[in-house]
N, C-alpha and C positions, 0 to 999 in steps of 0.2 A: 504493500500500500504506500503509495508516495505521501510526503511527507505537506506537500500541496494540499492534501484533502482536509474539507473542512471537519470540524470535529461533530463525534456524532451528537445526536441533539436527546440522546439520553442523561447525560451529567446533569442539565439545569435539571432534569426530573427526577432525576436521582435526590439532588439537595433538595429538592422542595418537597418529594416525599418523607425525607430524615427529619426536614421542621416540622411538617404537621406529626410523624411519629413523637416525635421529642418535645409536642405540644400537649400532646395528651397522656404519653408516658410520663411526664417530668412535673404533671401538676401535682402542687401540694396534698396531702390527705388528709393532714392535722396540722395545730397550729405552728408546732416542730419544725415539719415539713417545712412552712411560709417563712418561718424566722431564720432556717437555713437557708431557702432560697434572695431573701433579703440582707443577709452579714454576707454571703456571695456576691451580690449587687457590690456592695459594698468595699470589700477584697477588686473588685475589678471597676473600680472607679465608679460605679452608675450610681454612687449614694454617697456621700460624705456622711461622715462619724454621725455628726449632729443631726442628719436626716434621719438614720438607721436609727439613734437614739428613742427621736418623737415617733416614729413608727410603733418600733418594740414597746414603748409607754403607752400608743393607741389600743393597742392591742390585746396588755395585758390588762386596762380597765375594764375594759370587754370583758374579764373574767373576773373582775375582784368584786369585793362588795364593799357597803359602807361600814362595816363593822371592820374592814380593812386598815382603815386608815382613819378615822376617826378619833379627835382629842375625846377620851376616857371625861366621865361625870364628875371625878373630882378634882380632875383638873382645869374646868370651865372656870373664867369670871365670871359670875354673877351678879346680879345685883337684885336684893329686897323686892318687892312690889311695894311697899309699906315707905321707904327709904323716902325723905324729903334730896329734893335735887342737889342742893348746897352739902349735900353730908355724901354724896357719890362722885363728886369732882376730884378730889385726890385718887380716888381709885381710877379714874377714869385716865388723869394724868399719867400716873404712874405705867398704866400697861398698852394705852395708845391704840386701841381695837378701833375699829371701824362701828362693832354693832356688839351688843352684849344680854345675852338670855336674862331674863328676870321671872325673879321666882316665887315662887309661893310657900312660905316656912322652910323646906328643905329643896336642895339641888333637882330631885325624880320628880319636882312639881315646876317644871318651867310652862306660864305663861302668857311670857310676852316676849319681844326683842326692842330693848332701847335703842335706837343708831344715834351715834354719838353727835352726828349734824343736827341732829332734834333738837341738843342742849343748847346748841348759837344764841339760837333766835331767847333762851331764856337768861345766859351768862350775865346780864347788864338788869336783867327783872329784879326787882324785893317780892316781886307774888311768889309766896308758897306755892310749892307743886310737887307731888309726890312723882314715884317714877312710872307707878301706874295709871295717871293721867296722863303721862308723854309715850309708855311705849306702844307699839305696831303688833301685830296679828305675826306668831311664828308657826313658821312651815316645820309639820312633821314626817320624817321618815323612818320607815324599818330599820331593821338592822340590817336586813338579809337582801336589802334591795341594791343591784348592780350599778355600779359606777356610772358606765355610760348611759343608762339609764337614768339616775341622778343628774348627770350633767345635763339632757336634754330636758327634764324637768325642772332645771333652775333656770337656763337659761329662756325657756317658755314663758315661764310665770315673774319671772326676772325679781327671783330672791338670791341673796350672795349666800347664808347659812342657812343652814336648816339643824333640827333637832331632833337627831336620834333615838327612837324609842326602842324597846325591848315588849316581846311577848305580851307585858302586864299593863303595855302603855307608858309606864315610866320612863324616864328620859334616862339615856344611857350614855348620852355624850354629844360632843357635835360636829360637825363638818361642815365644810363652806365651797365655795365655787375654786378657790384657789388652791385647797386642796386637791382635788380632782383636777386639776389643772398642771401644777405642779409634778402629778404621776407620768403627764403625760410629756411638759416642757422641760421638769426638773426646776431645778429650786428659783423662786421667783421673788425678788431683791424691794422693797421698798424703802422711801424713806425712816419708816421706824424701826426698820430693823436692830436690834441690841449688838452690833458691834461695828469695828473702827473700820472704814476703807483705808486707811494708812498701815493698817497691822495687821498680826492676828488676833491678839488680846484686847477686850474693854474691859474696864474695871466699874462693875456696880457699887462696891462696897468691899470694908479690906477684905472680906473671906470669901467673895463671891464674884465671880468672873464669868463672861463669854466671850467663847473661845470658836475661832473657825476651824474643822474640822481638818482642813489641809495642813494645817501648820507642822512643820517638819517637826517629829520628836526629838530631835536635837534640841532644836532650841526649844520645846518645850522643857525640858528636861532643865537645861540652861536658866528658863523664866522662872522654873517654879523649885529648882535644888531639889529635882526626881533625879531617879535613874531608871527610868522606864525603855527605853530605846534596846533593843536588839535588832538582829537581822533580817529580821520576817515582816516587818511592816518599816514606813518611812514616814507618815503622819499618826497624830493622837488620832484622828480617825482611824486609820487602821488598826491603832493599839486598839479599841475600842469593839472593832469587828472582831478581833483577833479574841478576845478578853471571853466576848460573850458568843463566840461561834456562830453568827449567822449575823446577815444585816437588821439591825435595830430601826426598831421606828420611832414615831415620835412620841416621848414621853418617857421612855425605857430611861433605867438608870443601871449606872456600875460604881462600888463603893471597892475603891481601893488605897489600903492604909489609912491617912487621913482622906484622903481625897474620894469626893462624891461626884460622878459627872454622869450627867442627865441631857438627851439628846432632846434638843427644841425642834430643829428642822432637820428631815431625812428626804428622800425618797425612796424607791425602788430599786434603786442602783448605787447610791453612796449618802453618807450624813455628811450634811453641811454645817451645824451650827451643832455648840455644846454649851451645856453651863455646867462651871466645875466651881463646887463649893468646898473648902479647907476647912476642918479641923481647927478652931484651937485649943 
C-alpha cells in the first residue's frame, strides 16, 4: 500500500466510539466515585485547589445535618425576655452578634430573637423597654433536618439563624446562614472577629487568649514557655487534631496541663480560631 493513500476513515470512529464507551463506563456511582472524579479534574489542571474545595463543601452539606454543626444550648447568648434594655447592653457589647435568642426562664425555652439593629433606634431613649417588647418571631428547626435543605429554607424566608429543637420541642442549640455557608466557603472573616490581623495572638484578659489556629508551634511554644512542638504536626492547630484524633468542631475543648483550649471557629476540613485559657 503506498504511502500516498489516505488514511482509513475508521480511526475518527474508532475514538469517538472509546468516548461514548468511557462516557458511560466512567460515570460516577456514589459520591466517592464524583469526589475522585473531581480531585482528578483537579490533578490535571481543570479545577484549582479552591474550586475542588467549595465543590467537596457542596457536597458534603448534601449529607450532613443540622445537629452537625450547630452551636450546642449552653453555649448560646441569650438574653431574658423579662430583661429591661439598658441592663443587656454590656452583654450585647461584649460578644458583638448580629441577633441573639431570648428566652423564657431557662435556655430549652427560646422565644424570640432580638437583632441587635433593633437596639439603635432605642440607645439615645429614657422609655423603658423590656427585650420582649423589641424582639422578632424565631425560626424553628429539627435537629435531623439537612443542611442544604436549611440553606434553601433560610434563604427563602430570609432569616440569618434559626433554633434548633430536639424531639421534645426544646431548643437544642443554634445555627445561622453563615454557618452552612462556611461548610461550604470555609471560614468566613468579619469585622468582629476576636483576633489581630497583624499576628496570631489577641489578648482578652491576662489568662485568656485567641489564638489563630495556623500559628506555627514554635512560636507558640516560644509565646507561651510550652514545649508542645514535635515532628508530627507544624501549627497549634495541628497539635490540637493530633491531641484529640479526629477534626474538632466548634465548641470542642482540650485541657492540657494548665492550658484549656476551646475551638471557636472550625470547618470541615481545618480549625481556624482557638481560645486558650491558663491556669493560675
Amino acid at each position: 500500500m503506498s504511502d500516498d493513500q489516505p488514511p482509513s476513515s475508521s480511526a475518527p470512529r474508532k475514538r469517538w466510539v472509546e468516548k461514548i464507551s468511557h462516557l458511560f463506563s466512567g460515570e460516577p456511582h456514589d459520591l466517592d466515585d464524583l469526589l475522585g472524579i473531581l480531585r482528578e479534574a483537579r490533578e490535571n489542571k481543570l479545577l484549582d485547589t479552591d474550586a475542588l474545595s467549595m465543590m467537596e463543601g457542596v457536597l458534603q452539606v448534601s449529607q450532613m445535618r443540622v445537629r452537625d454543626i450547630m452551636i450546642p444550648r449552653v453555649q448560646m447568648v441569650v438574653l431574658p425576655q423579662e430583661a429591661e434594655l439598658e441592663t443587656i447592653f454590656p452583654l450585647v457589647i461584649e460578644f458583638c452578634h448580629s441577633r441573639y435568642p431570648v428566652i423564657d426562664g431557662d435556655r430549652s425555652k427560646v422565644v424570640g430573637v432580638l437583632l441587635a439593629k433593633d437596639l439603635l433606634t432605642h440607645v439615645l431613649q429614657n422609655k423603658t423597654m423590656t427585650v420582649k417588647e423589641l424582639m422578632r418571631p424565631v425560626c424553628f428547626v429539627p435537629e435531623s433536618k439537612r443542611l442544604n435543605v436549611l440553606l434553601q429554607e433560610l434563604r427563602t424566608k430570609g432569616n440569618h439563624m434559626a433554633i434548633v429543637v430536639d424531639e421534645y420541642g426544646q431548643a437544642a442549640g443554634l445555627v445561622t446562614i453563615e454557618d452552612v455557608l462556611e461548610e461550604i466557603v470555609g471560614e468566613i472573616e468579619d469585622e468582629h472577629d476576636d483576633h489581630d490581623d497583624e499576628g496570631y495572638v489577641f489578648q482578652r484578659n491576662a489568662n485568656e487568649f485567641v489564638i489563630k489556629a495556623l500559628m506555627p508551634i514554635d512560636e507558640f511554644d516560644e509565646h507561651f514557655a510550652t514545649q508542645l512542638a514535635t515532628d508530627e504536626y507544624d501549627t497549634i492547630g495541628g497539635f490540637l487534631v493530633n491531641q484529640l484524633e479526629h477534626m474538632p468542631t466548634k465548641g470542642e475543648s482540650l485541657v492540657v496541663d494548665k492550658l484549656r483550649f476551646e475551638v471557636i471557629r472550625a470547618d470541615n476540613r481545618r480549625v481556624h480560631l482557638l481560645k486558650l485559657k491558663i491556669a493560675s
